[in-house]
C-alpha positions as protocol buffer text, in pm:
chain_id: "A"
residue {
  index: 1
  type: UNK
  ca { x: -729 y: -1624 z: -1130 }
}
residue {
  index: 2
  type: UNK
  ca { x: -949 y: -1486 z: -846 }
}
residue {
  index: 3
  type: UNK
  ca { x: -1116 y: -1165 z: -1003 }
}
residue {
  index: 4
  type: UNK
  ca { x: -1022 y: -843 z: -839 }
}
residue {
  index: 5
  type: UNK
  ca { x: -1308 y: -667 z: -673 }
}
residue {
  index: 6
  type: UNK
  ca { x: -1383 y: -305 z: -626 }
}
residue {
  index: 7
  type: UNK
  ca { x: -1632 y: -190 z: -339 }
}
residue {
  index: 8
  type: UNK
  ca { x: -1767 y: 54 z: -139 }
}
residue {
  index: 9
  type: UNK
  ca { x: -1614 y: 78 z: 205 }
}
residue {
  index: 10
  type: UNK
  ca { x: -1315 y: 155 z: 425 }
}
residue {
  index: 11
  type: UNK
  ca { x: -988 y: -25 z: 385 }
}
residue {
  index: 12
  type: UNK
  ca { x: -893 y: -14 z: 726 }
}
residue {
  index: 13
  type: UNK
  ca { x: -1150 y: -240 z: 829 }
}
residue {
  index: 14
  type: UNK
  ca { x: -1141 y: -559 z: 567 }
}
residue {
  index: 15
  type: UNK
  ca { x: -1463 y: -718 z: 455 }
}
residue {
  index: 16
  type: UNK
  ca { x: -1312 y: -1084 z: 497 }
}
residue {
  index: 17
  type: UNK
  ca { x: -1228 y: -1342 z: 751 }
}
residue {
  index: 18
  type: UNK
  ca { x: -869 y: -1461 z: 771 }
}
residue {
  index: 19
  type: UNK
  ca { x: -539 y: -1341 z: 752 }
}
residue {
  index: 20
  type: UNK
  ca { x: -530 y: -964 z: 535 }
}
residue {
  index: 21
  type: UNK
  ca { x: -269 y: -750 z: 421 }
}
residue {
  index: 22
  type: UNK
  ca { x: -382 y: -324 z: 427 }
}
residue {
  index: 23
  type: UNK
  ca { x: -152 y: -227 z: 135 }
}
residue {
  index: 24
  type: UNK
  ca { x: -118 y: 169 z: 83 }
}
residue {
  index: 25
  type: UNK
  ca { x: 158 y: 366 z: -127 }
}
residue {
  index: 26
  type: UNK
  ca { x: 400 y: 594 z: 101 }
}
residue {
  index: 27
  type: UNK
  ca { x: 640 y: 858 z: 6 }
}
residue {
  index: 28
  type: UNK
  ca { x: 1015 y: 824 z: 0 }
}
residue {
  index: 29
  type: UNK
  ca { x: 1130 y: 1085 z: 186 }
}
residue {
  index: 30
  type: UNK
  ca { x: 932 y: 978 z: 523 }
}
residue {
  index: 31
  type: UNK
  ca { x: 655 y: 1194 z: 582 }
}
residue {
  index: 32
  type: UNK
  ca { x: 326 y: 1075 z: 694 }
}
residue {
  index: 33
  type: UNK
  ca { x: 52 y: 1281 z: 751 }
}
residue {
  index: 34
  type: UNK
  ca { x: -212 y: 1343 z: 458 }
}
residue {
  index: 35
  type: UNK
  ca { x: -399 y: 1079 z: 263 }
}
residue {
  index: 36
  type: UNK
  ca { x: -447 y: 702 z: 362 }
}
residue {
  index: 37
  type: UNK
  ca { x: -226 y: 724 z: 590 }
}
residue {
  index: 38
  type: UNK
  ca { x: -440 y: 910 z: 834 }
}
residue {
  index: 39
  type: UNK
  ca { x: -692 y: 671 z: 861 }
}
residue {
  index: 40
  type: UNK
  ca { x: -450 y: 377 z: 904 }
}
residue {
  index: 41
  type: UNK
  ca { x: -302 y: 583 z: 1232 }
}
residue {
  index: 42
  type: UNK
  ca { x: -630 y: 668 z: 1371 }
}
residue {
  index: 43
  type: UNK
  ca { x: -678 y: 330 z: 1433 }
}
residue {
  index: 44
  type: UNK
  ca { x: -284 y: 142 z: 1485 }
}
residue {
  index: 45
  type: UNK
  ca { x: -6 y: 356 z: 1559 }
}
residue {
  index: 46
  type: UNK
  ca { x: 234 y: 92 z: 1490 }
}
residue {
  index: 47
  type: UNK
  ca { x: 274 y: 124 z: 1105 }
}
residue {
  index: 48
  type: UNK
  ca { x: 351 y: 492 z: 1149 }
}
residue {
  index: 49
  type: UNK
  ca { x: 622 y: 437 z: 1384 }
}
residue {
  index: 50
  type: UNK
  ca { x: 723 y: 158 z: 1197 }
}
residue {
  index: 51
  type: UNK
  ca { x: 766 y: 335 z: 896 }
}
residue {
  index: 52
  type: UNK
  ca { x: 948 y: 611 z: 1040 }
}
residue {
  index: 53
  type: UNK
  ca { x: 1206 y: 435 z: 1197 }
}
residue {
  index: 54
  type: UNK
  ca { x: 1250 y: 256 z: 860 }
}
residue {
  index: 55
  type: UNK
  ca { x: 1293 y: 557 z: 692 }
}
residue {
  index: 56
  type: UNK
  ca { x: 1530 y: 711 z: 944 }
}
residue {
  index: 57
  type: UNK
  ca { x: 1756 y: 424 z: 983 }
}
residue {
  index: 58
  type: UNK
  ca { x: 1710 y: 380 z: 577 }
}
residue {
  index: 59
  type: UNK
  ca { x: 2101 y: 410 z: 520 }
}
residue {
  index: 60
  type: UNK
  ca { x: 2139 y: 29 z: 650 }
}
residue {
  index: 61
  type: UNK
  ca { x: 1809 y: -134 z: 516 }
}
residue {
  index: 62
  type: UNK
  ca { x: 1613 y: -153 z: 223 }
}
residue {
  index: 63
  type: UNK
  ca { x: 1398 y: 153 z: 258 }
}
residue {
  index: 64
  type: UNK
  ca { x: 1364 y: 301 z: -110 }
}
residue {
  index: 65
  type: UNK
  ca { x: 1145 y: 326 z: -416 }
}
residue {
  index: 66
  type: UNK
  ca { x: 985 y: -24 z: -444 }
}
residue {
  index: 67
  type: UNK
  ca { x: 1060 y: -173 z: -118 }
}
residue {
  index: 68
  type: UNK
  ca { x: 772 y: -272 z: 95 }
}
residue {
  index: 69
  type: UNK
  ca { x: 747 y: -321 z: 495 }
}
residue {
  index: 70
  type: UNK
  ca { x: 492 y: -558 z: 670 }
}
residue {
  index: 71
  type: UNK
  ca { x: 360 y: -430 z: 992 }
}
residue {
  index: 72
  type: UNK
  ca { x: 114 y: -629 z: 1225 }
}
residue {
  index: 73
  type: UNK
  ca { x: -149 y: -436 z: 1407 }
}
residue {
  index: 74
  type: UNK
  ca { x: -383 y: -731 z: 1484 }
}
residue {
  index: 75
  type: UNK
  ca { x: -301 y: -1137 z: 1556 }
}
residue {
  index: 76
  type: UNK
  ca { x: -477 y: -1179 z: 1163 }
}
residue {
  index: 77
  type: UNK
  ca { x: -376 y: -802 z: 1010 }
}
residue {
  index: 78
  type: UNK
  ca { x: -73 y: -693 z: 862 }
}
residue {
  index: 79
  type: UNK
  ca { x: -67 y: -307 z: 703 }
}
residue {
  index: 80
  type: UNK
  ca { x: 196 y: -295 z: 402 }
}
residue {
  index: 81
  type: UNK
  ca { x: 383 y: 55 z: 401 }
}
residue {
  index: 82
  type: UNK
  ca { x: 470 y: 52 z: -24 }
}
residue {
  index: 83
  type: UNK
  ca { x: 729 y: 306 z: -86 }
}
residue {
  index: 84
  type: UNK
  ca { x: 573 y: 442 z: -416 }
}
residue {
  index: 85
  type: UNK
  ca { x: 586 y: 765 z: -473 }
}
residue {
  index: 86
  type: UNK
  ca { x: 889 y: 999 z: -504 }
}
residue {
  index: 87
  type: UNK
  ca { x: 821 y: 1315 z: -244 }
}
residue {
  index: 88
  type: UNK
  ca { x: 522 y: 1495 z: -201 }
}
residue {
  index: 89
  type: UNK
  ca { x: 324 y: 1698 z: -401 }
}
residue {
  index: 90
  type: UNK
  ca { x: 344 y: 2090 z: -346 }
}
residue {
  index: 91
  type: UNK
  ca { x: 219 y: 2400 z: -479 }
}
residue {
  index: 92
  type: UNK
  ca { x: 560 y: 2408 z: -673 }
}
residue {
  index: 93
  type: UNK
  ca { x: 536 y: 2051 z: -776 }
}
residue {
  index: 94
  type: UNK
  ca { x: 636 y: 2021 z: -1157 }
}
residue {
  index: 95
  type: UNK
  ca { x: 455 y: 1648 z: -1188 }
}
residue {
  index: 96
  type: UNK
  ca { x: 268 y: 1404 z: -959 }
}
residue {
  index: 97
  type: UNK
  ca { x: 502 y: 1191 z: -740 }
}
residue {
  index: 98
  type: UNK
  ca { x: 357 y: 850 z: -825 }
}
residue {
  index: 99
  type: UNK
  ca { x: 660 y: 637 z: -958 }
}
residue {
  index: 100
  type: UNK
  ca { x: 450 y: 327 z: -1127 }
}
residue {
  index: 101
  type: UNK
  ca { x: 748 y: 119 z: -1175 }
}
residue {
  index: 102
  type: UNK
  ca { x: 802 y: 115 z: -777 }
}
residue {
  index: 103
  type: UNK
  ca { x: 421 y: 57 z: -737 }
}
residue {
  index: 104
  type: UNK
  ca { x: 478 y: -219 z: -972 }
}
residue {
  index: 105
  type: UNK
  ca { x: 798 y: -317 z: -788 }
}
residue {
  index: 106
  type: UNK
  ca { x: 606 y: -288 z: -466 }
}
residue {
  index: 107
  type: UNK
  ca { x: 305 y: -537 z: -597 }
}
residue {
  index: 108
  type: UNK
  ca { x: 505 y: -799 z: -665 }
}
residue {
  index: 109
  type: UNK
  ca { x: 695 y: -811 z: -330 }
}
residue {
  index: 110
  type: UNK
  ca { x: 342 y: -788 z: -150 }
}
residue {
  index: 111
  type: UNK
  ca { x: 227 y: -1045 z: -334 }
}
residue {
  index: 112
  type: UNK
  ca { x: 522 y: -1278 z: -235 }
}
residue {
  index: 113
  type: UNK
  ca { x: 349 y: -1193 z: 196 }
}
residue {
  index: 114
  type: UNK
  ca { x: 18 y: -1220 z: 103 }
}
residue {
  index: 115
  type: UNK
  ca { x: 142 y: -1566 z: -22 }
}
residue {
  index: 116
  type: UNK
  ca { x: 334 y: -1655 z: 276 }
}
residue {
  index: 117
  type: UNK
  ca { x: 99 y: -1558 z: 504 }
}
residue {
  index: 118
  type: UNK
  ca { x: -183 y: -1680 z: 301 }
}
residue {
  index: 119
  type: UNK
  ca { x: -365 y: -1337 z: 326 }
}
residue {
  index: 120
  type: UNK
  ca { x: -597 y: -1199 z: 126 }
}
residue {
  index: 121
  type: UNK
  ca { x: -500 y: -801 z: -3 }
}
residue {
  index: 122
  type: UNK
  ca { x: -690 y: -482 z: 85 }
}
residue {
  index: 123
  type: UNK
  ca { x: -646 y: -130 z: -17 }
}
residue {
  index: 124
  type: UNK
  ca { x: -751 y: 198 z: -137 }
}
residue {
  index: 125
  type: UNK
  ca { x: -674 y: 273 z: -502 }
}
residue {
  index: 126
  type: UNK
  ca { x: -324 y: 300 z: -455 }
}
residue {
  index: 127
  type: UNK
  ca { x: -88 y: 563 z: -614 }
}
residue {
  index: 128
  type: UNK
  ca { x: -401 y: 767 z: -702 }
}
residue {
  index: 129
  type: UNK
  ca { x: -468 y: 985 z: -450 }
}
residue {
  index: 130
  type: UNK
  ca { x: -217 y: 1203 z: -333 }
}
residue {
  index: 131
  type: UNK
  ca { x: 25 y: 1077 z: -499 }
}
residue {
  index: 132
  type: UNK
  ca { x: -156 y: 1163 z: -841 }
}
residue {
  index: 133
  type: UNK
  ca { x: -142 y: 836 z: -1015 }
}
residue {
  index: 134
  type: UNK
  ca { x: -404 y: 692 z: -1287 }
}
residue {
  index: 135
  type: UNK
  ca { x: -601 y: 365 z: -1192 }
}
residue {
  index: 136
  type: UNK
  ca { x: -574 y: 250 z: -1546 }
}
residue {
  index: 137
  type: UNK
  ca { x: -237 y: 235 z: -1509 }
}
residue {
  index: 138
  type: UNK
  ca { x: -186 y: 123 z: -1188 }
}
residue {
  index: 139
  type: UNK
  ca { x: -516 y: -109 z: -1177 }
}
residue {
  index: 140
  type: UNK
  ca { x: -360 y: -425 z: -1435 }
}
residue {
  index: 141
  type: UNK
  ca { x: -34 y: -449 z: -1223 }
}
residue {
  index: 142
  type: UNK
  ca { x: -289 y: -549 z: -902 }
}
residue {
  index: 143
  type: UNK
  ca { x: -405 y: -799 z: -1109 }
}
residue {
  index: 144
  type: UNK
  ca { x: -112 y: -910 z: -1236 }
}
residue {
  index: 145
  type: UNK
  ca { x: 71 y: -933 z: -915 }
}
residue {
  index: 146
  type: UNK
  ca { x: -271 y: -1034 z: -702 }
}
residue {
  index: 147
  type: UNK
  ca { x: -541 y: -1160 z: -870 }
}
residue {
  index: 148
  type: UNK
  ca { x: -357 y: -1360 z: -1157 }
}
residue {
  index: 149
  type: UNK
  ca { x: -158 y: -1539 z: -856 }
}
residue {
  index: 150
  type: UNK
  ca { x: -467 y: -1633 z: -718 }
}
residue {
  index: 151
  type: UNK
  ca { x: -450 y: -1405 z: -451 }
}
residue {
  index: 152
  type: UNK
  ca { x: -796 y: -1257 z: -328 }
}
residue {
  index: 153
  type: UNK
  ca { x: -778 y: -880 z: -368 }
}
residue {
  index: 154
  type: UNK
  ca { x: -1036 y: -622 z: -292 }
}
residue {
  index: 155
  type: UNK
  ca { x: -988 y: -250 z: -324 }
}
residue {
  index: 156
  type: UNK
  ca { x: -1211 y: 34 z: -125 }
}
residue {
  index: 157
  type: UNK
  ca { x: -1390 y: 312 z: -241 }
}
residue {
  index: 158
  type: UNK
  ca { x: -1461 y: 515 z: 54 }
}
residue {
  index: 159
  type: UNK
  ca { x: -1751 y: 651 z: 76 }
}
């Protein structure tokens, strides 16, 4: 088990040499705009585009709740679109759009890349921003999908 560290910092630009994975929650109904994802276009526009061309052509791929879609942005850097939450959040919202079982979905398939590419995991704490989800729920399936397997995670507390 390789602990699971927590840090100050940005997790678009990954304290670690190597091959890394940017993993972030997304919606399901393809809108990107607010949140994490803002930071990752400001600096790649390929994961946006990639994820909205997923989502539009989702009726003959795996686009959904749980499914996950590698992007690479640099020759070592991948960015991991996680479809975790259902919708987005609105003044009219009833409940938070986090769907932990597709987070949890989601971590496990990531975890299968990061050990294919033999990458090490970065990302905000995922499913609790906009999407509204609690880290002490979402915080044991990292490490039982990352850290347990070995894999070295770090999440990003920006500043």
């Amino acid at each position: 088990m390789v602990p699971l560290r927590v840090i100050k910092g940005d997790a678009t630009s990954p304290q670690a040499s190597g091959p890394k994975i940017i993993a972030h929650v997304c919606n399901d109904i393809g809108g990107w705009g607010a949140g994490f994802v803002v930071a990752i276009s400001r600096r790649w526009p390929e994961p946006e585009r990639a994820f909205r061309q997923w989502h539009r052509e989702r009726a003959g791929n795996d686009f959904g709740l749980g499914a996950v879609q590698l992007v690479q942005v640099l020759a070592d850097t991948w960015v991991a679109n996680m479809v975790g939450q259902r919708g987005i959040r609105t003044s009219r919202s009833a409940g938070v759009p986090v769907r932990y079982e597709a987070i949890d979905s989601g971590l496990a398939k990531l975890a299968v890349h990061a050990e294919d590419l033999r990458a090490s995991v970065h990302m905000p704490r995922i499913g609790c921003g906009l999407a509204g989800g609690k880290w002490d729920r979402v915080e044991p399936m990292v490490v039982t999908h990352l850290s347990d397997r070995d894999i070295p995670t770090v999440v990003y507390d920006f500043d």
